[in-house]
C-alpha positions as semicolon CSV with decimal commas, in nm:
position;residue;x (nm);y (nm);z (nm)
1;X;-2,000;4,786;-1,275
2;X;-2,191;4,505;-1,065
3;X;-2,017;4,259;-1,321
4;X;-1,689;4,419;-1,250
5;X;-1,716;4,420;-0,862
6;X;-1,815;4,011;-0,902
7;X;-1,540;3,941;-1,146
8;X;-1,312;4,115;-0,896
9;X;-1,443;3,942;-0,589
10;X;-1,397;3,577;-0,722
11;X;-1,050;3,690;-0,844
12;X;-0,979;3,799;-0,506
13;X;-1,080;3,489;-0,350
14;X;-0,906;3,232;-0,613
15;X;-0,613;3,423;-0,534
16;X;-0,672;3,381;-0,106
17;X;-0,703;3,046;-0,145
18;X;-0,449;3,011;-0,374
19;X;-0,205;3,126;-0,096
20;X;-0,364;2,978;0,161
21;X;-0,365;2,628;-0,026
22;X;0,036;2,732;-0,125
23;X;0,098;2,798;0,264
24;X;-0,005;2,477;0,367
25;X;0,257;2,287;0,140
26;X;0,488;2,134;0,321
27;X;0,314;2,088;0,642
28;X;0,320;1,717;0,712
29;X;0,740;1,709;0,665
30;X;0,745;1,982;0,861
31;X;0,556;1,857;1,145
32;X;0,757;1,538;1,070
33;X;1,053;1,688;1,084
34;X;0,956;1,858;1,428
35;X;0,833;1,572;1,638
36;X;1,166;1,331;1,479
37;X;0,941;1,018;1,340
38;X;0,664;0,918;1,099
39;X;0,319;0,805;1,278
40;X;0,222;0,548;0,998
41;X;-0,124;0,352;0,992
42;X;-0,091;-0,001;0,922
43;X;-0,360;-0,280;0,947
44;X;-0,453;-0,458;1,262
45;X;-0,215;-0,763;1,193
46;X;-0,217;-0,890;0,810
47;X;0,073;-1,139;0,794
48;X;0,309;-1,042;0,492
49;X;0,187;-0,682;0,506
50;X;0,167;-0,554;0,837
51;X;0,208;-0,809;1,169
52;X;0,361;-0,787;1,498
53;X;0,647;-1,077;1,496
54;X;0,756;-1,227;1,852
55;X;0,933;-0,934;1,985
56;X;0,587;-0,669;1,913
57;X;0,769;-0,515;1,579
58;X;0,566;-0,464;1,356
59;X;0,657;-0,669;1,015
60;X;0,574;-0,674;0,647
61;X;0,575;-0,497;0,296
62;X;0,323;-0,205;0,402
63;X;0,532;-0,164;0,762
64;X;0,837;-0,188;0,555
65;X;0,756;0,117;0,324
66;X;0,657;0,349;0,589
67;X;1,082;0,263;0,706
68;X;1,133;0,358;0,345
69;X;1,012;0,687;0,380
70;X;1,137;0,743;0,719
71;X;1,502;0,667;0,559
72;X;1,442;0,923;0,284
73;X;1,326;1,166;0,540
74;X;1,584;1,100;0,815
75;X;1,810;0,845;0,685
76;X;1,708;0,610;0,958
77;X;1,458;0,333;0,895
78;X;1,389;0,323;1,257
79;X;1,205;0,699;1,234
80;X;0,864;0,539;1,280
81;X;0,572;0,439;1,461
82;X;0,272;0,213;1,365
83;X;-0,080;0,270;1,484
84;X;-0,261;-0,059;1,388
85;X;-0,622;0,025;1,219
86;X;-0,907;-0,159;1,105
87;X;-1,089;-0,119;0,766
88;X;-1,364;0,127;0,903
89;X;-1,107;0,357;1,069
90;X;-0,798;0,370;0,858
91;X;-0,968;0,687;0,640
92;X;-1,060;0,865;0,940
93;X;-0,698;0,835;1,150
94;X;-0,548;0,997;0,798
95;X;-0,825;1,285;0,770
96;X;-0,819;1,366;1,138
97;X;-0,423;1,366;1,123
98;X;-0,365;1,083;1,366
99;X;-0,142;0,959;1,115
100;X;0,090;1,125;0,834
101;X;0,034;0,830;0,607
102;X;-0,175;0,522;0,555
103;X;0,006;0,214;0,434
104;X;-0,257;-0,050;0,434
105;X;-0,313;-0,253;0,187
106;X;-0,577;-0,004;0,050
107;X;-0,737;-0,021;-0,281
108;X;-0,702;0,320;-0,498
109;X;-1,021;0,399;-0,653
110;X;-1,177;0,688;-0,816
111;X;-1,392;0,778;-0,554
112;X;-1,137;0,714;-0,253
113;X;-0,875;0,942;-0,478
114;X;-1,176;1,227;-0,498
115;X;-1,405;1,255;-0,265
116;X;-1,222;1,204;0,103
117;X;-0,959;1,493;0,090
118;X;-0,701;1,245;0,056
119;X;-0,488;1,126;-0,275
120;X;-0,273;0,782;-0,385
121;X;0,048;0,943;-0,468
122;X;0,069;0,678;-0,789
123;X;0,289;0,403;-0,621
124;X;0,139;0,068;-0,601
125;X;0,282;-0,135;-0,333
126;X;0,070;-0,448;-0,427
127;X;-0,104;-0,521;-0,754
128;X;-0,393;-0,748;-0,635
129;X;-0,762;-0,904;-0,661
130;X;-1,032;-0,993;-0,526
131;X;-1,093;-1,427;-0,472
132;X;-1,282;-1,645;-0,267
133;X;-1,143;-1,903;0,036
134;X;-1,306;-2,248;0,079
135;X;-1,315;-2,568;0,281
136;X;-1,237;-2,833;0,046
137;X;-1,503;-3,021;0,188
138;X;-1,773;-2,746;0,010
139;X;-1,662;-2,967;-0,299
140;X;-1,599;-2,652;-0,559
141;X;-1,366;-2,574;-0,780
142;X;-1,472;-2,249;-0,896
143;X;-1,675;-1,924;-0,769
144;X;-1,921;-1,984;-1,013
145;X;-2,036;-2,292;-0,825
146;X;-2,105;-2,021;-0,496
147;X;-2,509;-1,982;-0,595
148;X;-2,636;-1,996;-0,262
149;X;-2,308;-1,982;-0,041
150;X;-2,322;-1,764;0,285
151;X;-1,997;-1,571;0,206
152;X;-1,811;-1,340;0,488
153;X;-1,678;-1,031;0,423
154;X;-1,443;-0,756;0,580
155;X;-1,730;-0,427;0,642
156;X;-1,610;-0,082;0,502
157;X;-1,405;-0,263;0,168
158;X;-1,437;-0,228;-0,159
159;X;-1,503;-0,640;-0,145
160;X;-1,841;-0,590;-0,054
161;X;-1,957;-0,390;-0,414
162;X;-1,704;-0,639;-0,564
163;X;-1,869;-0,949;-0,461
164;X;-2,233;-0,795;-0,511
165;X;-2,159;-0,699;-0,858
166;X;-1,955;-1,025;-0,990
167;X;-2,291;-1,250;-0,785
168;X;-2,490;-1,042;-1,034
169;X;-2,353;-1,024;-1,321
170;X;-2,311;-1,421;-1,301
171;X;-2,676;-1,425;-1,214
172;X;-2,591;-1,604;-0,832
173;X;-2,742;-1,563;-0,489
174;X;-2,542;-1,498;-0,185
175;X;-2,580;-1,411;0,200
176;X;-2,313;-1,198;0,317
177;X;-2,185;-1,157;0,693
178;X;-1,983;-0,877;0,746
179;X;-1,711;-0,839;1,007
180;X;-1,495;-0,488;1,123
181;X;-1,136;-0,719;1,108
182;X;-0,971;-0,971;0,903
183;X;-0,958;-1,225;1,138
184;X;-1,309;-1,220;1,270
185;X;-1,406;-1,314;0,897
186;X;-1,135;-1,611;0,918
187;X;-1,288;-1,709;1,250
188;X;-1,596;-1,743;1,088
189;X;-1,484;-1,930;0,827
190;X;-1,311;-2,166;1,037
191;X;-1,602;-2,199;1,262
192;X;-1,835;-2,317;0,969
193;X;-2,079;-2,007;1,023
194;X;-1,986;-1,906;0,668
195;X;-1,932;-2,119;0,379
196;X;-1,605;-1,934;0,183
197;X;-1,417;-1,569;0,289
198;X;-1,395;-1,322;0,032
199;X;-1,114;-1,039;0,032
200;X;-0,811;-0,984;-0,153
201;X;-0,607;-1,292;-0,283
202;X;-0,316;-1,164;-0,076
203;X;-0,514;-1,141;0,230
204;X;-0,646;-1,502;0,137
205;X;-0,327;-1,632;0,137
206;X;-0,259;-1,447;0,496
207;X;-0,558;-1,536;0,649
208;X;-0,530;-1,930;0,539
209;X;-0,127;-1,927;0,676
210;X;-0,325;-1,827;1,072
211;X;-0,574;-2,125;1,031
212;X;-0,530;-2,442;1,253
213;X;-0,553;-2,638;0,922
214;X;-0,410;-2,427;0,598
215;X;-0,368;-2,724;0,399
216;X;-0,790;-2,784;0,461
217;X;-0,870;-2,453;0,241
218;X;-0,853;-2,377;-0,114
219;X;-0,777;-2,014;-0,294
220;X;-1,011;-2,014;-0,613
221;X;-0,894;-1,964;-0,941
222;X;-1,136;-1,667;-1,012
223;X;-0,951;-1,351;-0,990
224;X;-1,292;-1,090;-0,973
225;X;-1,173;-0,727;-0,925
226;X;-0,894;-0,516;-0,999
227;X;-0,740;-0,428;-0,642
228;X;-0,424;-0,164;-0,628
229;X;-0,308;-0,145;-0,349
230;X;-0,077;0,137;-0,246
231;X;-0,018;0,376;0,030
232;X;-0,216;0,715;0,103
233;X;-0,200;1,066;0,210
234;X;-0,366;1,385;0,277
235;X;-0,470;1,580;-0,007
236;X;-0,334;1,958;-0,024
237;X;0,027;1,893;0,069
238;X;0,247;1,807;-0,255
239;X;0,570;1,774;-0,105
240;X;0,530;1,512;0,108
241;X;0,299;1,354;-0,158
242;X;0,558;1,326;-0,363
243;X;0,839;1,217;-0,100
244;X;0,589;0,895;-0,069
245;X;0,537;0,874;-0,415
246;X;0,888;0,885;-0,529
247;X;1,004;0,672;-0,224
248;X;0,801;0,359;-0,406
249;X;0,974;0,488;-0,748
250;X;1,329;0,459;-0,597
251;X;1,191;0,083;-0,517
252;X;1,151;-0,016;-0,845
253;X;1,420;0,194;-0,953
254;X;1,674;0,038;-0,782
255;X;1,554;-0,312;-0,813
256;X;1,558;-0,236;-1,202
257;X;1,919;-0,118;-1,158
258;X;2,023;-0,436;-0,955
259;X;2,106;-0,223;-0,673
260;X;2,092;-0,438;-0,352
261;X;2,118;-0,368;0,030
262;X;2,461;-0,555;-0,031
263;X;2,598;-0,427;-0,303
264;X;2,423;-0,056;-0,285
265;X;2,763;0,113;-0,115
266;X;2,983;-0,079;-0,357
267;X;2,788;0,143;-0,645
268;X;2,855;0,470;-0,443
269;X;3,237;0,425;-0,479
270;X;3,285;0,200;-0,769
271;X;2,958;0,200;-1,015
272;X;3,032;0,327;-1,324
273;X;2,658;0,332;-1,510
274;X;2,539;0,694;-1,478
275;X;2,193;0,625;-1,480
276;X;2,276;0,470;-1,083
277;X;2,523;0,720;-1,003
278;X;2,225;0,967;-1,053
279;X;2,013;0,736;-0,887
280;X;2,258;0,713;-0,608
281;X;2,324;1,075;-0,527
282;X;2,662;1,031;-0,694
283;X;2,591;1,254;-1,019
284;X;2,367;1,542;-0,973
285;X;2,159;1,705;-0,671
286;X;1,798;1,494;-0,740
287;X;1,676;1,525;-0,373
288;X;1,718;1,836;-0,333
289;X;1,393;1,909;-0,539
290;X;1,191;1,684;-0,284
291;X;1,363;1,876;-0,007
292;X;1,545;1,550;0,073
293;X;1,940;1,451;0,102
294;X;2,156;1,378;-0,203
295;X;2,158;1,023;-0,051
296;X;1,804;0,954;0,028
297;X;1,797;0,647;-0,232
298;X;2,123;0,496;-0,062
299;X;1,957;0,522;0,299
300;X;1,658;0,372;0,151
301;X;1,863;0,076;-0,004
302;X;2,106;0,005;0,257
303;X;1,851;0,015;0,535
304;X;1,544;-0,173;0,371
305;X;1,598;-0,297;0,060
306;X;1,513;-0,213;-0,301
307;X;1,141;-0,353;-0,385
308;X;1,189;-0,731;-0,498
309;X;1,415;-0,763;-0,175
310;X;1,113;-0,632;0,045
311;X;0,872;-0,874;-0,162
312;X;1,092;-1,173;-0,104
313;X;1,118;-1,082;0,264
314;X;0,767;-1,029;0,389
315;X;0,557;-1,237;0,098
316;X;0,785;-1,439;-0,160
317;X;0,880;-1,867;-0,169
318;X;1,073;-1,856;0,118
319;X;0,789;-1,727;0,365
320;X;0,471;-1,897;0,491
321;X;0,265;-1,740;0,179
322;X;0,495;-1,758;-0,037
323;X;0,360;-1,549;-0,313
324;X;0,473;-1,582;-0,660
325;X;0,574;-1,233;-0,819
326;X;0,288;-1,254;-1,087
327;X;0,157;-0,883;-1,188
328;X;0,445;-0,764;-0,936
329;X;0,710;-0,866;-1,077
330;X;0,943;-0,589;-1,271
331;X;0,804;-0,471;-1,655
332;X;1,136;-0,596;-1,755
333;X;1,030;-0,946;-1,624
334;X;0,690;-0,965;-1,728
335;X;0,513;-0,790;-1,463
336;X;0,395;-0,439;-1,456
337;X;0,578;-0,265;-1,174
338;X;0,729;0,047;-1,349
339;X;0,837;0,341;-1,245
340;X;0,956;0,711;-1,400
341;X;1,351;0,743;-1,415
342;X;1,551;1,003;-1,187
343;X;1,666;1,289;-1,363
């Protein structure tokens, strides 16, 4: 009978929190939806990701997503504010619900994806690694020439057990100097009190483009860690996980397609392939499932861009990093950005 009682207890209480997890679904878009915009974190000024440009709007690839989801959501791009956050407090501003999502170039890990009550919906924004940054006049030419180097690092990053584990693995000594921002680390760099800057390539590439002399340091070869980088969310709300998630899909998707921002109203009234038309809104009712407008994709498009035009933009050849495509270019074109079909 004791057994019984027990068995019947934990029933009872699956099925409490089962409702109680089902009642929160749907909160964030609600509370979205309520207050008119999305309150996205961003980092504290990462040119090519997330900067403010001459006029104080913010610019770049992770700014540009959060207006991705705000044009799914609203069908305005403009639906958005940025709260600029360094490393140690991005996590935080997202649990505490300062924010409704974190688009910062942050690396999705095991742990990160488990343990913090937060999830990557799956979308990588930025497929990157971690390098090394040097004065040419340390005289290397690879990080395997670093025994001994005082290296700075960004604190609260998963550089710092990157670094530690490639030093020892490659049996070399290092002293690290951590810093709470970006540019601190650069400063530091610049200012001699640190041999090289660690952090990922792409942030390399930034930090080098804000240096009085760019042309005086040198990226390394050495590519040492695997470094997605994609947006993030709270845990325990699926539909606006998977508004986020499927925002980055209709990226790819329409990039695949060769649907532009100039050609993407064109398709709407004269395509004829029906894998866009459902892509589109055209053929079938494919928002409606993620409680969003037939046309969410062509408010995405027409407003920002599909995801090679938002590369080009804030990180490709014609801007001060320019970035080569590399790992984020399209499956079709060697890369591995991919993403599951709508329908």
């Amino acid at each position: 009978m004791k057994m019984l009682k027990s068995t019947l207890a934990v029933l009872t209480a699956t099925a409490i929190l089962g409702v109680s997890s089902f009642a929160q679904a749907g909160a964030t878009l609600d509370a979205i939806q309520k207050k008119g915009f999305i309150q996205c974190g961003v980092s504290d000024g990462l040119p090519g990701f997330s900067v403010p440009d001459s006029k104080g709007v913010i610019q770049g690839i992770d700014a540009d997503f959060c207006r991705a989801v705000a044009a799914a959501v609203f069908g305005d791009a403009t639906k958005v504010k940025f709260s600029q956050l360094n490393a140690k407090e991005r996590f935080t501003a997202l649990q505490s619900g300062e924010i409704d999502i974190l688009s910062r170039n942050t690396t999705w890990t095991s742990s990160r994806d488990a343990s913090m009550g937060l999830v990557f919906p799956g979308f990588v924004t930025y497929y990157d690694g971690v390098g090394f940054l040097a004065n040419t006049k340390l005289g290397v030419k690879s990080a395997k020439e670093l025994d001994g180097a005082t290296i700075c690092i960004q604190a609260g990053t998963t550089t710092e057990l990157n670094v530690s584990d490639y030093f020892r693995a490659n049996n070399l000594k290092y002293t690290p100097i951590t810093f709470d921002t970006s540019d601190e680390s650069a400063k530091s760099l610049e200012s001699g009190r640190c041999d090289v800057l660690t952090s990922d390539k792409s942030q390399l590439y930034a930090q080098r483009s804000k240096l009085a002399s760019p042309k005086d340091y040198v990226v390394l070869p050495e590519t040492i860690s695997k470094e997605p980088l994609g947006p993030v969310v709270r845990k325990g709300d699926e539909d606006w996980m998977e508004i986020v998630r499927w925002t980055g899909f209709a990226l790819l998707n329409t990039e695949e397609a060769g649907v532009t921002s100039k050609n993407v109203m064109d398709l709407v009234k004269n395509g004829k392939n029906p894998d866009v038309a459902r892509l589109l809104g055209v053929d079938g009712e494919y928002g409606k499932d993620l409680k969003l407008p037939k046309d969410w994709v062509v408010k995405i498009v027409s407003q920002v861009g599909n995801y090679g035009e938002i590369f080009e933009k804030n990180l490709g050849k014609g801007t001060a990093l320019a970035i080569d495509r590399g790992m984020n270019a399209l499956w079709t074109n060697g890369g591995i950005q991919y993403a599951p079909p709508v329908r």
